[in-house]
C-alpha positions as CSV (number, residue, x, y, z in Angstrom):
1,X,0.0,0.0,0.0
2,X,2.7,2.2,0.9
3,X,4.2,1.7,-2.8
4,X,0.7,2.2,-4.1
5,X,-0.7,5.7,-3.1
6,X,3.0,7.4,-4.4
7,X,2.5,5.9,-7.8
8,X,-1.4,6.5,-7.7
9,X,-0.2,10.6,-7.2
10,X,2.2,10.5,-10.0
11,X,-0.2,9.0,-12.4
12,X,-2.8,11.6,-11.2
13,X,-0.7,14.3,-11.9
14,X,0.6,13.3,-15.7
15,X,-2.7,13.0,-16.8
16,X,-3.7,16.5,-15.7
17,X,-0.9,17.7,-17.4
18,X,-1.5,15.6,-20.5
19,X,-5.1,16.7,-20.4
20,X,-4.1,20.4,-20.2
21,X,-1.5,20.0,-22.6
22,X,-2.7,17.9,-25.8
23,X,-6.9,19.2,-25.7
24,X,-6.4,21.6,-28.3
25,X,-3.8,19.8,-30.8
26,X,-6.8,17.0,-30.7
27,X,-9.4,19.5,-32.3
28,X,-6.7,20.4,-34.9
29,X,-5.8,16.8,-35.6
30,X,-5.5,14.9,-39.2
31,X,-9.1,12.7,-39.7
32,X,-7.1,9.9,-39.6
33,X,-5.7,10.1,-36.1
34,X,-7.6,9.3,-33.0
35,X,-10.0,12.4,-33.1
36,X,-11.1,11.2,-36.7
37,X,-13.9,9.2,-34.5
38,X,-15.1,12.3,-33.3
39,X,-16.0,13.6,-36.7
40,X,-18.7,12.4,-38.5
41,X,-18.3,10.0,-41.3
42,X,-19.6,10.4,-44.7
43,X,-21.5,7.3,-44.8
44,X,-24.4,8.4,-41.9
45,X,-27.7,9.1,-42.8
46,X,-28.2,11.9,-39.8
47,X,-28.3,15.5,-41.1
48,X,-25.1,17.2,-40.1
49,X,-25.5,19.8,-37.3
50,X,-24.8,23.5,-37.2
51,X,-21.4,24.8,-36.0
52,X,-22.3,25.4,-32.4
53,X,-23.8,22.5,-31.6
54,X,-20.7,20.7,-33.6
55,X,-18.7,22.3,-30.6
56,X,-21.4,21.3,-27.6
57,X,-21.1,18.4,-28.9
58,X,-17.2,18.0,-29.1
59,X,-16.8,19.4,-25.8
60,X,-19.4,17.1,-23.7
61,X,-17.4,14.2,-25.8
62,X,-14.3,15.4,-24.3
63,X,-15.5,15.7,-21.1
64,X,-16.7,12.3,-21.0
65,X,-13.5,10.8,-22.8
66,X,-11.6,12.7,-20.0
67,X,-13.8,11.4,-17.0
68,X,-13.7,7.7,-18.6
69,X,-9.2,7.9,-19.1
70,X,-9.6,9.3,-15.3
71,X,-11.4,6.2,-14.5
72,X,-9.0,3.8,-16.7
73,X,-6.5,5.4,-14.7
74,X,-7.7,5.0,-11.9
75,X,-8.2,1.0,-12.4
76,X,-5.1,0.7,-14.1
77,X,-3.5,1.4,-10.9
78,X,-5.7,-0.9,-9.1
79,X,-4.3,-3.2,-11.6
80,X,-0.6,-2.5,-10.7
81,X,-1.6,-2.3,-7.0
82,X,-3.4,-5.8,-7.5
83,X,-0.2,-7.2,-9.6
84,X,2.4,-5.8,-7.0
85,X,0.8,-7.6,-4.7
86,X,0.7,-11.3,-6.5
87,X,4.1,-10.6,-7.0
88,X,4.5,-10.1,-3.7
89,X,3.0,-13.2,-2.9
90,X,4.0,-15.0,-5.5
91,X,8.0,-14.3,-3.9
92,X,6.7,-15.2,-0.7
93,X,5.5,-18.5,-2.0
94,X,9.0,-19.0,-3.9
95,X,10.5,-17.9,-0.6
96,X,8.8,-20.0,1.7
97,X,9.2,-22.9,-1.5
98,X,13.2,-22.3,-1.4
99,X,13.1,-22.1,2.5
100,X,11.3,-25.6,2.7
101,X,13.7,-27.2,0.2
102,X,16.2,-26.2,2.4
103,X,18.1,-28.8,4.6
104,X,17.3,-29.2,8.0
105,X,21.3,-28.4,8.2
106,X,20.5,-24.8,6.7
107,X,17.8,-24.2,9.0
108,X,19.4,-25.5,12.1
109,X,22.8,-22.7,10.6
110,X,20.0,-20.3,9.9
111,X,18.5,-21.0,13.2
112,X,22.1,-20.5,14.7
113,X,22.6,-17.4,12.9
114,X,19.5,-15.8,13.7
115,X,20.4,-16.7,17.4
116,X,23.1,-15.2,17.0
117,X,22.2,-12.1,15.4
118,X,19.4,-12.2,18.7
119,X,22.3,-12.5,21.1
120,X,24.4,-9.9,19.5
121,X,21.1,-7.8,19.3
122,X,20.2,-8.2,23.0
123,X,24.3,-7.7,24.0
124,X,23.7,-4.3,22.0
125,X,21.1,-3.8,23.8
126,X,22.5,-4.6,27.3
127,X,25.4,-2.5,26.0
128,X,22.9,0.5,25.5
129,X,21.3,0.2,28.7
130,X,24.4,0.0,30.1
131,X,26.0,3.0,28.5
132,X,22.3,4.5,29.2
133,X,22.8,3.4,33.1
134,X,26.2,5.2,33.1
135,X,25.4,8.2,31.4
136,X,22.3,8.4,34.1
137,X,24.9,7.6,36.9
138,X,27.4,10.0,35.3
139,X,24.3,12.9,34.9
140,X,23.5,12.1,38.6
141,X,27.0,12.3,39.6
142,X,27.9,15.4,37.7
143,X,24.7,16.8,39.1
144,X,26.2,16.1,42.7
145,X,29.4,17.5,41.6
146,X,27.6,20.5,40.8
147,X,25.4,20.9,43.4
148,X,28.6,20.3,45.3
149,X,30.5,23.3,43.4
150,X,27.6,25.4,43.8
151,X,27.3,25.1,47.7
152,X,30.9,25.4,47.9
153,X,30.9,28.6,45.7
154,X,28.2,29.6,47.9
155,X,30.4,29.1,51.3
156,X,33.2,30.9,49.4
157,X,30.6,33.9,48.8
158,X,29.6,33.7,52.6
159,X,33.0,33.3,53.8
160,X,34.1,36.2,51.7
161,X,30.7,37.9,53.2
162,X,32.0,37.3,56.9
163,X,35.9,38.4,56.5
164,X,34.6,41.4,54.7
165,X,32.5,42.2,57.2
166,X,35.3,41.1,59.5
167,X,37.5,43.3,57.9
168,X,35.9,46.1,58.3
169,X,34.9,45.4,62.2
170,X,38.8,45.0,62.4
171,X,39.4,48.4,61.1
172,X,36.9,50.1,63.2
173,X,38.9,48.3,66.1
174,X,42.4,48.7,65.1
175,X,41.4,53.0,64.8
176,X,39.6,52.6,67.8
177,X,42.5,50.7,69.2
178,X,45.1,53.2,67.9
179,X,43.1,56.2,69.0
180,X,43.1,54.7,72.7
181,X,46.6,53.5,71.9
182,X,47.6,57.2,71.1
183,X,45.8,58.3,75.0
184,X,47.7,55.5,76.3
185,X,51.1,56.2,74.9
186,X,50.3,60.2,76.4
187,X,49.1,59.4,79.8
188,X,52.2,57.1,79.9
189,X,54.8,59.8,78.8
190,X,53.1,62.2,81.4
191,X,53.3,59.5,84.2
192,X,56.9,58.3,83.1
193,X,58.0,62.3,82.9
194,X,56.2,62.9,86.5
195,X,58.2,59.6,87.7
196,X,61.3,61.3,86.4
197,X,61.0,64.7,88.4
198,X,60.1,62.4,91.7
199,X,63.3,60.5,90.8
200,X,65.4,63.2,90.5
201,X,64.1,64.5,94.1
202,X,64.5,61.1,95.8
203,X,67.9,60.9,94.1
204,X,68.9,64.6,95.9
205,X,67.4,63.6,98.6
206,X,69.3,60.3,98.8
207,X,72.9,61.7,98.2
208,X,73.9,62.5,101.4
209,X,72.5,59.0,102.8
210,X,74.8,57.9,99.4
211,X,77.6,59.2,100.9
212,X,77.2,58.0,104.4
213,X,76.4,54.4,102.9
214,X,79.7,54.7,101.2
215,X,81.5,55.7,104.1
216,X,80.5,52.9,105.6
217,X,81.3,50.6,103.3
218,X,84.8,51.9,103.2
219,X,85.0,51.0,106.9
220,X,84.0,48.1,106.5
221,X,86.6,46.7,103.5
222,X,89.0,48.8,105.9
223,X,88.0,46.2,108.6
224,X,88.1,43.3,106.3
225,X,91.6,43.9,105.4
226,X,92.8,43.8,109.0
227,X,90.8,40.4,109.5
228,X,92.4,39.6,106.8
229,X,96.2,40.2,107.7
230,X,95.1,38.6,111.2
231,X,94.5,35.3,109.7
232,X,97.5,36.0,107.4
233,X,99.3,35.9,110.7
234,X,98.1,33.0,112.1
235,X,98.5,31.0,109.1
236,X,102.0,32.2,109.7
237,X,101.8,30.7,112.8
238,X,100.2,27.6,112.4
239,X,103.0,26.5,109.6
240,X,105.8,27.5,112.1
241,X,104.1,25.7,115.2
242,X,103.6,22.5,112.2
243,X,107.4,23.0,111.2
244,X,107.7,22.5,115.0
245,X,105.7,19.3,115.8
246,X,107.8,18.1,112.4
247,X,110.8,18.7,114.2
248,X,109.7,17.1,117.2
249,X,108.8,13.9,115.6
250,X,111.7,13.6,113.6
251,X,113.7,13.6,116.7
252,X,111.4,11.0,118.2
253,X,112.1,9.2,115.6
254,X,115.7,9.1,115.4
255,X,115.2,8.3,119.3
256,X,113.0,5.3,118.6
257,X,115.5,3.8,115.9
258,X,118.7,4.5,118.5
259,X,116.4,2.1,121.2
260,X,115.3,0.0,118.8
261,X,118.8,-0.6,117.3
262,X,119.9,-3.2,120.7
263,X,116.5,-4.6,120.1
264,X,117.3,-5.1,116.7
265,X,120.6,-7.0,117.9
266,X,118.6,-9.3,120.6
267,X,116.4,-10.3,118.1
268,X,119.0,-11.4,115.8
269,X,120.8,-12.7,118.5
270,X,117.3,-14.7,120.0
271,X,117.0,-16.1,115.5
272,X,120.6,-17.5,115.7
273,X,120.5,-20.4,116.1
274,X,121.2,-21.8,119.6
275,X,123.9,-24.1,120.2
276,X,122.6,-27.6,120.2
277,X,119.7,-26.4,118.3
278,X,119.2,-26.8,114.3
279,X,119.2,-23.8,111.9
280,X,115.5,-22.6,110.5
281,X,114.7,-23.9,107.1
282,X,113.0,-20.5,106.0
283,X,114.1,-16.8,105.8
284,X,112.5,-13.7,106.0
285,X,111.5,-10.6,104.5
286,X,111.3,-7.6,106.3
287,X,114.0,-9.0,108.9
288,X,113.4,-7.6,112.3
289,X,110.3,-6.3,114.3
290,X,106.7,-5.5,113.0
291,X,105.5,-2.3,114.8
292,X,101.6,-1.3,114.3
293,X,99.5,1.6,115.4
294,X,97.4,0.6,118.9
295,X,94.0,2.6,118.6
296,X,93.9,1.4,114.3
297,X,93.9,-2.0,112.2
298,X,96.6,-2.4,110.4
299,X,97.8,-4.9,108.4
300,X,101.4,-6.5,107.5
301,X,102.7,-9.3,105.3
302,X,105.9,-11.2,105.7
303,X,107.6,-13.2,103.0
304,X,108.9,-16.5,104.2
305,X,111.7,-18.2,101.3
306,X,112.4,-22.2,101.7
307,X,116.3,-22.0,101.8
308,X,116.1,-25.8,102.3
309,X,117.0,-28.4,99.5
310,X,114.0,-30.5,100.7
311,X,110.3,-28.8,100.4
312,X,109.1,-27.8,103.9
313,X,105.7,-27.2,106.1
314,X,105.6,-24.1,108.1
315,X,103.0,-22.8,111.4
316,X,102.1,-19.7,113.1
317,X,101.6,-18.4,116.2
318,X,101.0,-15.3,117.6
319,X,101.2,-14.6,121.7
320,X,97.1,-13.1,121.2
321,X,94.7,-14.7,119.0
322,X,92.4,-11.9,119.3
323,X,94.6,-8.7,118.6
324,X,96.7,-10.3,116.2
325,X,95.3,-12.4,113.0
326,X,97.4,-14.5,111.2
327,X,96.8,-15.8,107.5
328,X,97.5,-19.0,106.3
329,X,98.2,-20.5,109.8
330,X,99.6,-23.5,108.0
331,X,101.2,-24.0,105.2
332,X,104.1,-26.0,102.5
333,X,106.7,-24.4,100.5
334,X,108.8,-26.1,97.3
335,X,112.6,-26.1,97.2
336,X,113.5,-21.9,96.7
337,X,109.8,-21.1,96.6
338,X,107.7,-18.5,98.8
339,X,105.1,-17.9,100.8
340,X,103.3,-14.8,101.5
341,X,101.9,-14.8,105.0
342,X,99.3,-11.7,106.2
343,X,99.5,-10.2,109.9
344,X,96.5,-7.9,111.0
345,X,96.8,-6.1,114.2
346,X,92.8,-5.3,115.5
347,X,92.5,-1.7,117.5
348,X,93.7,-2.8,121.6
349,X,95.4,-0.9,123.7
350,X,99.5,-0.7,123.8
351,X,100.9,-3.9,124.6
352,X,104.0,-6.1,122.9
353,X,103.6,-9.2,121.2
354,X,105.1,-12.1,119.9
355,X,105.1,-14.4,116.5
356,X,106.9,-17.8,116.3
357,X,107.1,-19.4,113.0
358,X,107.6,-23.2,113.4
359,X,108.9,-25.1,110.0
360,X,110.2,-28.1,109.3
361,X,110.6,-30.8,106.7
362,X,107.1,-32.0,104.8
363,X,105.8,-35.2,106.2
364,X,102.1,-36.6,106.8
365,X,99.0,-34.8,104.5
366,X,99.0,-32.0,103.4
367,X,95.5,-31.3,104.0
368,X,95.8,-32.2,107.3
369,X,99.2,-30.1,108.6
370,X,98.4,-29.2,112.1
371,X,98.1,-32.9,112.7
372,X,101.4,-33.8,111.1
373,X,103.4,-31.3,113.5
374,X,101.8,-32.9,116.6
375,X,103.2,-36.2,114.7
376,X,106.5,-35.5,113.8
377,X,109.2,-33.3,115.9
378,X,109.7,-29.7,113.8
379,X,113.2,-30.0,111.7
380,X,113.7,-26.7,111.9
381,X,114.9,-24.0,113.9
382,X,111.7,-21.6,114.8
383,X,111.9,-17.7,114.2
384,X,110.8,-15.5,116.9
385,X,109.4,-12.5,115.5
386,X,108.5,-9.0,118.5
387,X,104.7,-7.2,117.9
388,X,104.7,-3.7,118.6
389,X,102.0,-1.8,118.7
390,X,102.2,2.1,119.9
C-alpha cells in the first residue's frame, strides 16, 4: 500500500498535465488520427448539425472521454496495486518454496545465525542500557558535583561575606585601638616624665644617705683587710708551730730507731741459732720487728723463702689470737719457693707481742698439717718475731 498511493499521485498528476497539454492539438488533428472518430463519417444518414452544436457536442465528448481515461486510470493502478501484490505473494511463496527445500542443516545454521544475530542484538542492547545506566549515573554524579561546586561557591561567597564584614569590624577596632593607643602612649609619657622629676628629688634627697652608705662601706673593707692580715698571721703561725711538731717527731724518731737498734741486735741474736739447736729452714723478709698503730687496724705481710734443698711445712703463732690475726696458719713451701703470709693487728690498747714461725721438713697430708706437726718433731729451727704496737 505504501508503494501504491506514491505511484497513484504520479499518475494523477501526468494525466492533468497531459489533459491540459494535448486538448487543443486534438481539435486540430489529421481525420485519420484518433479524433477522426469524433468527426462524423460520410457514410451516416443523420443530417449534419450546425457549427455550435458541432462544438457542444465535441466538448461534452471530451468531457466524457476525460472522466472515462480518469477512470481507466484510476483502475489501471488498481491493476498495478493488484499485480504488486501477486508478486508479492507470488515471492513469498518462492521464498517460503526455497526455504522448505532447504536442509534441516541450513535451517538448524539459519537458526544459529539468527540466534546469533538475537544474542548480539540483545548484547547491544545490554550495552545500550548499560551506557544508558552510566550516562544516568554519570548525569546524577555530575549533578552532585555541581550541586557540590555550587554550595561550595556559595560558602566561598559567605565566607568572603563574613571576613569582609570582619575586615571592616577590624578596622573600626584597630582606629579605635590606635586612638586609645595614642591616649595611652600620652598618659604614659606624662606619668613616666612625672616619675622622672620624683626620681630626680629622691635621688637629691638620697645623696647625702649615698655618701654616708659609702663611708661605711669603706670601713667596712678597711676592717676586712685587718681580719684579713690577722688570719695571714696566724696561718703564719700555724705553719711555724707544724714546722715545729715536724721537728719534734723527727727527733722522736731518730730516738726510737737509736732504742730500737739493741732490740734489733737481741732479736738477731734470739733467731741465731742456739747451740745444740738446728738452723731454720726458712728466711724472712722484712727481717726484724713488726711495729703497728694501737688505737687502728693495720695490716702486715711477711715473706717467708724455703732455703732448704727438701720442700718444707711451716705454722704460726702469735702470743694473742684476738689482737693479732694471722693468715694462712699452716702451710708448704717447694725447694727456693715462697710464701706470702698476712698479719692484721685489730684496734687494743699498747701492749708487745710475739710471732713464732715453726717449720720443718714435709711429712704426713697435706690437708691435714696441724696434725702432722703434733706427729712428727719440727726439723727446723723456729723464728721468733717482737709485735709492737704504739
Amino acid at each position: 500500500m505504501t508503494i501504491g498511493i506514491p505511484i497513484l499521485i504520479g499518475i494523477l498528476i501526468s494525466s492533468v498535465f497531459w489533459i491540459t497539454g494535448c486538448g487543443g492539438k486534438k481539435k486540430k488533428a489529421a481525420p485519420g488520427g484518433k479524433s477522426a472518430i469524433l468527426a462524423p463519417k460520410g457514410d451516416s444518414k443523420m443530417a449534419a448539425p450546425t457549427g455550435e452544436k458541432k462544438e457542444d457536442e465535441l466538448q461534452s465528448k471530451m468531457g466524457d472521454k476525460k472522466d472515462e481515461k480518469k477512470d481507466g486510470d484510476k483502475k489501471d493502478e488498481k491493476k498495478d496495486e493488484k499485480d504488486e501484490k501477486k508478486d508479492e505473494k507470488d515471492e513469498k511463496k518462492d521464498e517460503k518454496e526455497k526455504k522448505s527445500k532447504k536442509s534441516e542443516k541450513e535451517k538448524k545454521e539459519d537458526e544459529k545465525k539468527d540466534d546469533k544475530k538475537e544474542e548480539k542484538k540483545d548484547e547491544k542492547e545490554g550495552e545500550k542500557k548499560e551506557e544508558k545506566s552510566k550516562k544516568s549515573k554519570k548525569s546524577e554524579k555530575t549533578k552532585k558535583e555541581d550541586e557540590k561546586k555550587d554550595e561550595k561557591k556559595d560558602d566561598k561567597e559567605k565566607s568572603e561575606m563574613k571576613e569582609g564584614e570582619k575586615k571592616e569590624e577590624d578596622g573600626d577596632k584597630k582606629d579605635s585601638d590606635k586612638k586609645d593607643g595614642d591616649e595611652k602612649k600620652d598618659e604614659k609619657k606624662d606619668e613616666k616624665e612625672d616619675e622622672k622629676k620624683d626620681e630626680k628629688k629622691d635621688e637629691k634627697k638620697e645623696e647625702p644617705k649615698k655618701d654616708e652608705a659609702k663611708k661605711d662601706e669603706k670601713k667596712e673593707e678597711k676592717k676586712d683587710e685587718k681580719k684579713e692580715e690577722k688570719k695571714e698571721e696566724e696561718k703564719k703561725d700555724e705553719k711555724k708551730e707544724e714546722k715545729k711538731e715536724d721537728e719534734k717527731k723527727e727527733d722522736e724518731k731518730k730516738e726510737d730507731e737509736k732504742k730500737e737498734e739493741p732490740k734489733k741486735d737481741e732479736a738477731k741474736k734470739d733467731d741465731a741459732a742456739k747451740p745444740g739447736e738446728p738452723a731454720p729452714h726458712v728466711s724472712i723478709e722484712p727481717a726484724g720487728d713488726l711495729n703497728f698503730k694501737a688505737d687502728q687496724v693495720e695490716q702486715k705481710k711477711l715473706t717467708l723463702k724455703n732455703t732448704f734443698d727438701k720442700k718444707i711445712m711451716f705454722k704460726i703463732k702469735t702470743s694473742d689470737n684476738i689482737v693479732y690475726l694471722v693468715n694462712p696458719v699452716f702451710g708448704t713451701i717447694e725447694p727456693g719457693k715462697t710464701a706470702e703470709i698476712a698479719i692484721t693487728h685489730n684496734k687494743a690498747p699498747a701492749k708487745e707481742g710475739k710471732l713464732v714461725i715453726v717449720n720443718s721438713v714435709f711429712a704426713g697430708d697435706e690437708k691435714d698439717l696441724a696434725k702432722s706437726f703434733k706427729t712428727a718433731k719440727p726439723t727446723g729451727g723456729q723464728i721468733n718475731i717482737k709485735l709492737c704496737p704504739k
